[in-house]
Backbone and ligand atoms as CSV (ligand in chain L), in Angstrom:
chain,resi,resn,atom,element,x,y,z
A,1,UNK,N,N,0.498,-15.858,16.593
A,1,UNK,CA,C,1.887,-15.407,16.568
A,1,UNK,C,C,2.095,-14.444,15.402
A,2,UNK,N,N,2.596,-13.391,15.622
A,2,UNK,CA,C,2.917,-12.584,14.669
A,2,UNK,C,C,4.066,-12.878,13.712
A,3,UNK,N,N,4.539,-12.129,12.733
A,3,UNK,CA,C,5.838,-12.653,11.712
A,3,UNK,C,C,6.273,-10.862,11.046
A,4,UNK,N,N,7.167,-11.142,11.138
A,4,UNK,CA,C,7.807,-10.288,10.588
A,4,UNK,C,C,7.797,-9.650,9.670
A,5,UNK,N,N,7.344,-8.360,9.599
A,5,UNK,CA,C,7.153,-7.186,8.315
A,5,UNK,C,C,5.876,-7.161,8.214
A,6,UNK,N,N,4.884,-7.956,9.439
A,6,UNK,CA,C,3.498,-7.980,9.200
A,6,UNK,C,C,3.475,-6.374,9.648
A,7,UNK,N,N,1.759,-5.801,9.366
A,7,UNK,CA,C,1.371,-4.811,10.042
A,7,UNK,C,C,0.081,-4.586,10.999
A,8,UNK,N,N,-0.119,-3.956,11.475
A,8,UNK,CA,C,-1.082,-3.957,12.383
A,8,UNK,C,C,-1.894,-2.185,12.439
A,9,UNK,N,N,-3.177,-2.118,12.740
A,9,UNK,CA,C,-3.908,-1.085,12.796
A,9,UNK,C,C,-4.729,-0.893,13.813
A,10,UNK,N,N,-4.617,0.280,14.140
A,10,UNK,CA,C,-5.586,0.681,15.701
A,10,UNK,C,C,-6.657,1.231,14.866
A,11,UNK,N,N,-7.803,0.641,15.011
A,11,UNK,CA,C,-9.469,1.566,14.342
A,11,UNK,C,C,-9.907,2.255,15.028
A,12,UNK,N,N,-9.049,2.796,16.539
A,12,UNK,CA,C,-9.312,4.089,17.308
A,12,UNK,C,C,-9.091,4.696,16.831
A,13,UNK,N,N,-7.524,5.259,16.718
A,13,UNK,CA,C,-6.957,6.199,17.204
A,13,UNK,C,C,-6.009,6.422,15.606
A,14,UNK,N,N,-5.538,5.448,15.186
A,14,UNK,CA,C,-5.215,5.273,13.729
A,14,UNK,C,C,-3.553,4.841,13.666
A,15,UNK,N,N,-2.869,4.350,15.192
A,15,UNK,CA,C,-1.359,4.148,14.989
A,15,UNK,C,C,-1.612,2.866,13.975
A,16,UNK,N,N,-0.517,2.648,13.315
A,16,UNK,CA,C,-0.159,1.390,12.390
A,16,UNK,C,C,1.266,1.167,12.646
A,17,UNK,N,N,1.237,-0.023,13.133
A,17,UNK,CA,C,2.619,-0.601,13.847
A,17,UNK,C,C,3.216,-1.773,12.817
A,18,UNK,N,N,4.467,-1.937,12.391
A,18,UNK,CA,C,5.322,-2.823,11.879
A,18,UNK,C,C,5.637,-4.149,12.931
A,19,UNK,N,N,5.803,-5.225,12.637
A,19,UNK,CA,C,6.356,-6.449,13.664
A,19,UNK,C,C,7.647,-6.511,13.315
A,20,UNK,N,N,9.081,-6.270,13.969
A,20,UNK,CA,C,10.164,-6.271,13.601
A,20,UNK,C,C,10.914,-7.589,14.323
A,21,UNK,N,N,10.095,-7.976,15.173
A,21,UNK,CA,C,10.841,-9.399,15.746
A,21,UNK,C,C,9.174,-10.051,15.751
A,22,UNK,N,N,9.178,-11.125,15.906
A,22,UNK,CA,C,8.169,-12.117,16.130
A,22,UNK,C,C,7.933,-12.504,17.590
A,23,UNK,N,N,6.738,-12.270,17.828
A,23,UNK,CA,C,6.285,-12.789,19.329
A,23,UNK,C,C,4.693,-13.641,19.003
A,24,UNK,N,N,4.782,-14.043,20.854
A,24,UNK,CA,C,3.211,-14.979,20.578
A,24,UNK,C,C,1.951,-13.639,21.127
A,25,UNK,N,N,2.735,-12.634,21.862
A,25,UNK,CA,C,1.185,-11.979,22.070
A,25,UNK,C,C,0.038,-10.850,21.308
A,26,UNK,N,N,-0.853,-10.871,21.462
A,26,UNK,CA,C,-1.726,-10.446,20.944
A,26,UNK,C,C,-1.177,-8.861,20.737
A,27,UNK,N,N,-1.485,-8.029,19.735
A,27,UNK,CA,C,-1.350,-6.377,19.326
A,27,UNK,C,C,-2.483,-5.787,20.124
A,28,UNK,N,N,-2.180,-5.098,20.596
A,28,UNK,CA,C,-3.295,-4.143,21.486
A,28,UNK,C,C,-3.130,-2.815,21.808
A,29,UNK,N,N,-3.712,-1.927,20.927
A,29,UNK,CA,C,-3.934,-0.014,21.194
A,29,UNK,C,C,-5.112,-0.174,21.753
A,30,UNK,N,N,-5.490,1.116,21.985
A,30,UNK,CA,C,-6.513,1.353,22.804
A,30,UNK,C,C,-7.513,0.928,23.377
A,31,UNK,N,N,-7.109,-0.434,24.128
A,31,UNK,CA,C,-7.582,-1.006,24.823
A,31,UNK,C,C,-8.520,-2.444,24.038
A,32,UNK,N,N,-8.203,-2.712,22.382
A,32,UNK,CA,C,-8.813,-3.242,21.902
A,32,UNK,C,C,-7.838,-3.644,20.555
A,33,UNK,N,N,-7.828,-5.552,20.479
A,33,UNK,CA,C,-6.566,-5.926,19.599
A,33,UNK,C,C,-6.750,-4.905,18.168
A,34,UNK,N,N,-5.612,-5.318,17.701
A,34,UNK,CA,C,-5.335,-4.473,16.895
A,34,UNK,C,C,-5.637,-5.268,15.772
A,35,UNK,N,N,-5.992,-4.588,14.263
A,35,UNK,CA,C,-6.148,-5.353,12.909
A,35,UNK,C,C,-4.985,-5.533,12.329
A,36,UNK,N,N,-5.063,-6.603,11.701
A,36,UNK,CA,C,-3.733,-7.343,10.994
A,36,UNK,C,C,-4.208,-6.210,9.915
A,37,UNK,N,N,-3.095,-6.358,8.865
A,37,UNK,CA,C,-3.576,-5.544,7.629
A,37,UNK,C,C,-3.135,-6.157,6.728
A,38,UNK,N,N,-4.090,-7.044,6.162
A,38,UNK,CA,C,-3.686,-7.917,4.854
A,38,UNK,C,C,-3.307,-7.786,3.826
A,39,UNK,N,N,-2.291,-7.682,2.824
A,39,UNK,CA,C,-2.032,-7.010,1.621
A,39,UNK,C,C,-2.910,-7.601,0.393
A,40,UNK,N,N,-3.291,-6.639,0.098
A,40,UNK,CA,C,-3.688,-6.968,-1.356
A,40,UNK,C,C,-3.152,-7.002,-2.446
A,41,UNK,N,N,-3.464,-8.059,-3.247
A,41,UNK,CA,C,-2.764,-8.908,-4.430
A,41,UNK,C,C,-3.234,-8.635,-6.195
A,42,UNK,N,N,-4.847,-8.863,-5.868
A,42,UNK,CA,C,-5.400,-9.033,-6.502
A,42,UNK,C,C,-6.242,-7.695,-6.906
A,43,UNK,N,N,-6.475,-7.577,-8.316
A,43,UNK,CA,C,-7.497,-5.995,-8.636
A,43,UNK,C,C,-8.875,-6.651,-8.584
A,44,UNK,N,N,-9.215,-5.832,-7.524
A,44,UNK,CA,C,-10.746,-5.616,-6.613
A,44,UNK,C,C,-11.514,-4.567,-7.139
A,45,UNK,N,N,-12.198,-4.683,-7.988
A,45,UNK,CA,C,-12.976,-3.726,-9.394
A,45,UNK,C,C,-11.915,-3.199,-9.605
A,46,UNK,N,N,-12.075,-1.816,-9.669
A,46,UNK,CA,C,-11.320,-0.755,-10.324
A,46,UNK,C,C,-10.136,-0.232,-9.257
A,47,UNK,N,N,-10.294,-0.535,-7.983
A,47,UNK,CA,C,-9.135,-0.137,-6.915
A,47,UNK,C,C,-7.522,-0.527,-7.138
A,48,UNK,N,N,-7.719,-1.671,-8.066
A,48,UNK,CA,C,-6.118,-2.526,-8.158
A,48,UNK,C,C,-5.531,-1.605,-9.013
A,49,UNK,N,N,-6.224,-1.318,-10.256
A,49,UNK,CA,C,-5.045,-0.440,-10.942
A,49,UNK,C,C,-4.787,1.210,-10.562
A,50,UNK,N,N,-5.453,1.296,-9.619
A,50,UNK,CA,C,-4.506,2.640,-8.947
A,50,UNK,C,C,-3.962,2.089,-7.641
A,51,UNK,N,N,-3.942,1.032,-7.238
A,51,UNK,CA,C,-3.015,0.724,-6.058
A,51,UNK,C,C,-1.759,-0.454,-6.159
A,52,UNK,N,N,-1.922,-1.044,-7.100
A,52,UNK,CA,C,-0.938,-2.297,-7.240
A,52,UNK,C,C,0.324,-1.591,-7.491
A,53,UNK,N,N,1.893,-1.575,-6.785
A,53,UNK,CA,C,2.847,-1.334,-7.532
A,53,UNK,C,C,3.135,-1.677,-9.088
A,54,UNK,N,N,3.254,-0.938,-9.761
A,54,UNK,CA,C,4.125,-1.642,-10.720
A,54,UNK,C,C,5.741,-0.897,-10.888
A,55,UNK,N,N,6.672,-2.050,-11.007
A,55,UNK,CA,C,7.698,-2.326,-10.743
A,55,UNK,C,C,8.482,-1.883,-12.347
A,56,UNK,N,N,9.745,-1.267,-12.872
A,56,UNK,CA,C,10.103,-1.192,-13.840
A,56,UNK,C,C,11.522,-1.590,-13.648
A,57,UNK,N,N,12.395,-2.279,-14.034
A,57,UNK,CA,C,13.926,-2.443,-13.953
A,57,UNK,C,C,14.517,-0.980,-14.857
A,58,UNK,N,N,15.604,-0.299,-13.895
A,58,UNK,CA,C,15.761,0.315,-14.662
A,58,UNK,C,C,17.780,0.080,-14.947
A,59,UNK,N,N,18.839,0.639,-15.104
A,59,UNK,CA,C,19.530,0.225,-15.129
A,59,UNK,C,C,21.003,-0.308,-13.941
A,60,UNK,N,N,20.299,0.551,-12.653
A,60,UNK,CA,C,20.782,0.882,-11.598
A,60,UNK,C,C,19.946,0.648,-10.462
A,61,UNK,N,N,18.667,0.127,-10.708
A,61,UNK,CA,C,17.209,-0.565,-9.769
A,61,UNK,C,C,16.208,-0.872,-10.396
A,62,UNK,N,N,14.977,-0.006,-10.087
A,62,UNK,CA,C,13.774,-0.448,-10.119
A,62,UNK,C,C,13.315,1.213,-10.092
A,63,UNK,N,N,12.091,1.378,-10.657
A,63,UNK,CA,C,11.359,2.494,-10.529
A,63,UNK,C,C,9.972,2.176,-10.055
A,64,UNK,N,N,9.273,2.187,-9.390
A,64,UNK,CA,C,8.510,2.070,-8.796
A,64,UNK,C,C,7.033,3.403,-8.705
A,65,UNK,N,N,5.996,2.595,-9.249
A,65,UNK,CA,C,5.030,3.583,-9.263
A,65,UNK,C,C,3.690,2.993,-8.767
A,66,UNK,N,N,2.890,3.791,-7.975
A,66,UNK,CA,C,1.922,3.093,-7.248
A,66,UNK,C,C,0.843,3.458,-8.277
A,67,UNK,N,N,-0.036,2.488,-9.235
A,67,UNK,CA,C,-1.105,1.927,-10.083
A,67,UNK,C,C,-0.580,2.055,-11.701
A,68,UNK,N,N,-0.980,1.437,-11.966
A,68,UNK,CA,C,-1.201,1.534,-13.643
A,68,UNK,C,C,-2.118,2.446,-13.953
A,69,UNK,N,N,-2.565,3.080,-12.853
A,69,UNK,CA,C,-3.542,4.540,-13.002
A,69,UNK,C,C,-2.827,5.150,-11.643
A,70,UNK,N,N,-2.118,6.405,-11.576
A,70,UNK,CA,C,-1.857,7.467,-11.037
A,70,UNK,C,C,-2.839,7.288,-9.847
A,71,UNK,N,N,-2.710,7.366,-8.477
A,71,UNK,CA,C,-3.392,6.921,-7.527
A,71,UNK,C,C,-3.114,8.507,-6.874
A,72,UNK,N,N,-4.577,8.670,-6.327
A,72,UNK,CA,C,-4.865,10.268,-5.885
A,72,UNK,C,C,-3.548,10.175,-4.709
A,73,UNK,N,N,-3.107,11.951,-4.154
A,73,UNK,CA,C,-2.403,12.443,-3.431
A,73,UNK,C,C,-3.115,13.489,-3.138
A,74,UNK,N,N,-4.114,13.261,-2.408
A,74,UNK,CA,C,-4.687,14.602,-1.989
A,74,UNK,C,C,-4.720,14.514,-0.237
A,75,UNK,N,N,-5.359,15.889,0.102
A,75,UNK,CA,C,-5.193,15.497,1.691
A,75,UNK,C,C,-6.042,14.148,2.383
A,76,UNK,N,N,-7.109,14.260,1.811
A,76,UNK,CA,C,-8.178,13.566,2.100
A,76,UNK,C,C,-8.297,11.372,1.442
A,77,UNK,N,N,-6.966,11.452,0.461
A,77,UNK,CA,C,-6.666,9.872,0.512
A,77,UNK,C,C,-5.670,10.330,-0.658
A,78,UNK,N,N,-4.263,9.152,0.005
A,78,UNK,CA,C,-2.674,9.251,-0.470
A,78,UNK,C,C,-2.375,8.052,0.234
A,79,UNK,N,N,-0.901,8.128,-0.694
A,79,UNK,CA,C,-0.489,6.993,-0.357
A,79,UNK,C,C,1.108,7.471,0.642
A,80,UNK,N,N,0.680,6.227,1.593
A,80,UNK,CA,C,1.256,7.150,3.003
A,80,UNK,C,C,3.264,6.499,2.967
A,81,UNK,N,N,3.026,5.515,2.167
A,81,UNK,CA,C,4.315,4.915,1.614
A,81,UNK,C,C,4.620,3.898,0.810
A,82,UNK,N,N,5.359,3.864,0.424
A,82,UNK,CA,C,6.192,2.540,-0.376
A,82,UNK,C,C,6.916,1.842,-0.293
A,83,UNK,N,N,7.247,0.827,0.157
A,83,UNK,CA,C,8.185,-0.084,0.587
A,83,UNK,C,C,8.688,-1.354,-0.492
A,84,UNK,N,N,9.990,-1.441,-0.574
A,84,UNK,CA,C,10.419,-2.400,-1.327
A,84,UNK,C,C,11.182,-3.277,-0.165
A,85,UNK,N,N,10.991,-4.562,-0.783
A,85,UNK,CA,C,11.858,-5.478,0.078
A,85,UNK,C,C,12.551,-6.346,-0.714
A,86,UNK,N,N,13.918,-7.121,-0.138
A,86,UNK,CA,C,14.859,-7.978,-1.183
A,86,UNK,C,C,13.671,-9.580,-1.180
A,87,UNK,N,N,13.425,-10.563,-1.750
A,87,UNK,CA,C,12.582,-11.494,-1.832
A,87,UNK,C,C,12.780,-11.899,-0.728
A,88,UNK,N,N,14.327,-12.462,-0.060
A,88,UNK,CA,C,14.657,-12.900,1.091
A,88,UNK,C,C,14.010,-12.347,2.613
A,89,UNK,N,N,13.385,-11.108,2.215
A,89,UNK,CA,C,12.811,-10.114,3.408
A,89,UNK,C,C,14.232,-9.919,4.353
A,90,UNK,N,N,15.278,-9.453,3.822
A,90,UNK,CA,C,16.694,-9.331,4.929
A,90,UNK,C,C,16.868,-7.984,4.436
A,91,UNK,N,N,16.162,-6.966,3.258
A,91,UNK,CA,C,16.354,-5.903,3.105
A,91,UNK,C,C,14.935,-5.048,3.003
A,92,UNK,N,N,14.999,-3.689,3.922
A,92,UNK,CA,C,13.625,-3.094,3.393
A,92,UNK,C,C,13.988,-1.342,3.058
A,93,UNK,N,N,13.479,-1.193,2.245
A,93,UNK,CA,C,13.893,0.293,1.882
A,93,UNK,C,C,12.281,0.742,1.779
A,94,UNK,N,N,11.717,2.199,2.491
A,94,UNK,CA,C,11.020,2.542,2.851
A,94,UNK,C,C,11.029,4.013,2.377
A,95,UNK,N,N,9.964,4.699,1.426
A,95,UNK,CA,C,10.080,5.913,1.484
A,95,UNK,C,C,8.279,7.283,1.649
A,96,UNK,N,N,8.375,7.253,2.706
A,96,UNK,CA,C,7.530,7.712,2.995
A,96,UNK,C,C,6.953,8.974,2.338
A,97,UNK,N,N,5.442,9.388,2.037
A,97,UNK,CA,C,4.941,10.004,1.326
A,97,UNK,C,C,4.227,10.591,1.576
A,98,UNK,N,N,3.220,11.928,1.266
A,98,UNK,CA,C,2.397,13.390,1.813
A,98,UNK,C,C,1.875,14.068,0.635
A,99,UNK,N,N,0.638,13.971,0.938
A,99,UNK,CA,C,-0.515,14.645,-0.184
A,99,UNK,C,C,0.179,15.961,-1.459
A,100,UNK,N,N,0.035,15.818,-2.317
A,100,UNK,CA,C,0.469,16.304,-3.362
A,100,UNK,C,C,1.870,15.950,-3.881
A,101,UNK,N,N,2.450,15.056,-3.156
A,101,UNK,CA,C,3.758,14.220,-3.847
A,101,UNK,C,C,3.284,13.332,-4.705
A,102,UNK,N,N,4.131,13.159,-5.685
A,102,UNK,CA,C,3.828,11.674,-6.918
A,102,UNK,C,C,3.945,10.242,-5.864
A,103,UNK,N,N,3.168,9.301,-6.465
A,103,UNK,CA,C,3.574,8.420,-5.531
A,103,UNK,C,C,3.997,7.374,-6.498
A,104,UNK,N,N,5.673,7.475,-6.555
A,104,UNK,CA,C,6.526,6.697,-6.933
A,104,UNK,C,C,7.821,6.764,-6.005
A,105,UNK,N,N,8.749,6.186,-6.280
A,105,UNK,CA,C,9.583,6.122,-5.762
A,105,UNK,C,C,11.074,5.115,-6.765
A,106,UNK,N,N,12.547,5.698,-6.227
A,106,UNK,CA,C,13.478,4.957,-7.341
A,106,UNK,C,C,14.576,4.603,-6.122
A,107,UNK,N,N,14.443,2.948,-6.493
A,107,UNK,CA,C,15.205,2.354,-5.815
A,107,UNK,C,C,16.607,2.147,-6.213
A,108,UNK,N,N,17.673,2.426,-6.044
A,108,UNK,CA,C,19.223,2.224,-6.810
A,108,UNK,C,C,19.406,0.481,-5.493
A,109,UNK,N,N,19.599,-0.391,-6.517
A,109,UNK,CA,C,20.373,-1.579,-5.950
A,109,UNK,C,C,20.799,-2.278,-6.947
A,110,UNK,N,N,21.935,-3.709,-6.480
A,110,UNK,CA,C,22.076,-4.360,-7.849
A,110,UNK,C,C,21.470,-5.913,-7.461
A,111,UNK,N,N,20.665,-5.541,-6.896
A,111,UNK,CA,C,19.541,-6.824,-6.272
A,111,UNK,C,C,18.578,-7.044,-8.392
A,112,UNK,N,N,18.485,-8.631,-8.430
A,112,UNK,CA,C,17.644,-9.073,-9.244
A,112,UNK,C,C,16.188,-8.346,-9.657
A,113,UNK,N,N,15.578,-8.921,-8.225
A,113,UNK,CA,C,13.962,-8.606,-7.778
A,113,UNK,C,C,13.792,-7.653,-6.402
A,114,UNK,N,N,12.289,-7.235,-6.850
A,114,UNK,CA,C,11.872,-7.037,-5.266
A,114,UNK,C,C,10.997,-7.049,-5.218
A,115,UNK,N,N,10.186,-7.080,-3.615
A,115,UNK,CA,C,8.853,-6.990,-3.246
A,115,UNK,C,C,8.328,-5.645,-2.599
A,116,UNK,N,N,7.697,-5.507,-3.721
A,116,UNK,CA,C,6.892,-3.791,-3.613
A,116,UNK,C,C,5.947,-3.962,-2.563
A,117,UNK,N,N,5.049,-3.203,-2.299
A,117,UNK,CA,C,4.247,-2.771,-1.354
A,117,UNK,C,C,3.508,-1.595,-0.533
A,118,UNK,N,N,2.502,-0.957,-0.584
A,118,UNK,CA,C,2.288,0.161,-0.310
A,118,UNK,C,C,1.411,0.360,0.078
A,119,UNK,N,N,0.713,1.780,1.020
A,119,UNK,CA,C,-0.186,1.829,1.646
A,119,UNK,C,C,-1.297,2.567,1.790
A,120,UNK,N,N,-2.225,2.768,1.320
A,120,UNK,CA,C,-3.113,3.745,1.057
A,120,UNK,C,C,-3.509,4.150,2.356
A,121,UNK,N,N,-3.972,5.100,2.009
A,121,UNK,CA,C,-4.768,6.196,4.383
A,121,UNK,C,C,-6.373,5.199,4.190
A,122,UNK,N,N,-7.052,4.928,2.932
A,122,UNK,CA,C,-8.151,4.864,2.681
A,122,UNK,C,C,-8.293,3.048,2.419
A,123,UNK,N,N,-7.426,2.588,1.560
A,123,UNK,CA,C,-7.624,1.246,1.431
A,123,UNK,C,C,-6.878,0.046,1.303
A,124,UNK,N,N,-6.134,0.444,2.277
A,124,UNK,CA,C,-4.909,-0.274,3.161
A,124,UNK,C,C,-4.170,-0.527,2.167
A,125,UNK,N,N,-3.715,-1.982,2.195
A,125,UNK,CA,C,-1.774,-2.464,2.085
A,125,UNK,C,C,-1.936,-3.451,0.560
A,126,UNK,N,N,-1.096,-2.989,0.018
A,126,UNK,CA,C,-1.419,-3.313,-1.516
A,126,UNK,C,C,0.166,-3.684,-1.739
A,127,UNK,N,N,0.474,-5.248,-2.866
A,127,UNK,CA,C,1.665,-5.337,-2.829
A,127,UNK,C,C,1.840,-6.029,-4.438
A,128,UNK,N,N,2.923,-5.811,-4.819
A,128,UNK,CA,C,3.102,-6.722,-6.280
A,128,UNK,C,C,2.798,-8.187,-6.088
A,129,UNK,N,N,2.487,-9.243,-6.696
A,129,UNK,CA,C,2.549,-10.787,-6.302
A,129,UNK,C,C,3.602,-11.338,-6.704
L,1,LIG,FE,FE,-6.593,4.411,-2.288
């Protein structure tokens, strides 16, 4: 059964699909299920600190920057977005991203916390813990 805000990946063709309601059946592109895409938590050698959000409060949100090392934006591997969510998962703010943009992003809310998250073309779904 799928859950909500999960993601999914075609290793054909390359769609990556969001679950926005929950069902029991299987994900299936091109003729072959689709990969869950597990987020990563944890720094995996040297990959975590250019992919982990880190999160800054600022006085009006959050500033948001993908690694504690500047994570490439080139054509060839970027980060394809950033997503924040309220803890509750009842809010998602999404801002999508393209080779030679910074990959940060500034959230204005008067929400506490949030749950970052983001996605590399090269080494998938990376999220704050
Ligand atoms: Fe990457």
């Amino acid at each position: 059964m799928t859950k909500i805000l999960e993601m999914y990946k075609c290793n054909i063709c390359g769609n990556i699909v969001e679950v926005v309601a929950s069902g029991y059946g299987e994900l299936v592109c091109c003729g072959e299920p689709m990969e869950h895409l597990i987020e990563h938590t944890k720094e995996e050698e040297m990959l975590g600190e250019k992919h982990i959000p880190v999160v800054t409060k600022t006085d009006n949100g959050f500033e948001i920057k993908v690694g504690s090392i500047p994570h490439p934006m080139t054509d060839e591997h970027y980060i394809m977005f950033i997503e924040a969510n309220s803890p509750d998962k009842r809010y998602v703010k999404r801002k999508y991203l393209y080779p030679s943009e910074e990959p940060e992003m500034n959230l204005k809310c008067a929400c506490d916390d949030v749950v970052v998250r983001e996605l590399c073309n090269i080494h998938g779904l990376w999220t704050t813990d």
